[in-house]
C-alpha positions, -999 to +999 in steps of 0.1 A: +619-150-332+623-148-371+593-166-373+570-145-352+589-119-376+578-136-405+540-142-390+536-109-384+553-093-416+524-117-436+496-107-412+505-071-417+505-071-450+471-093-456+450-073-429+470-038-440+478-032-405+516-007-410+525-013-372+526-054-375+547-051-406+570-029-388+571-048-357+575-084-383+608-063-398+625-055-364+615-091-353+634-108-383+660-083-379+666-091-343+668-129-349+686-127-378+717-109-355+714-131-327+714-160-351+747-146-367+764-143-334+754-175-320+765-195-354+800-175-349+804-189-310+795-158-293+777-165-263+744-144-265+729-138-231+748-161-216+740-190-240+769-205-268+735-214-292+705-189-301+681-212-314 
């Protein structure tokens, strides 16, 4: 997921398109948390490891 964040954040910003930049930020965002909470041993959707 935080690489189809980060995909999308550099395609937005080389083609100027606002929405994929937006959609690249909550993308990385979202990974970003469930990485967190899967490095701490939550269990994320029913899974110990978000990978």
């Amino acid at each position: 997921m935080i690489a189809a964040g980060i995909i999308a954040l550099l395609l937005g910003f080389l083609l100027g398109i606002p929405i994929l930049w937006t959609i690249g930020i909550i993308l990385v965002i979202v990974g970003l948390v469930l990485l967190v909470l899967g490095q701490t041993g939550r269990a994320v959707g029913g899974r110990k490891h978000y990978f």
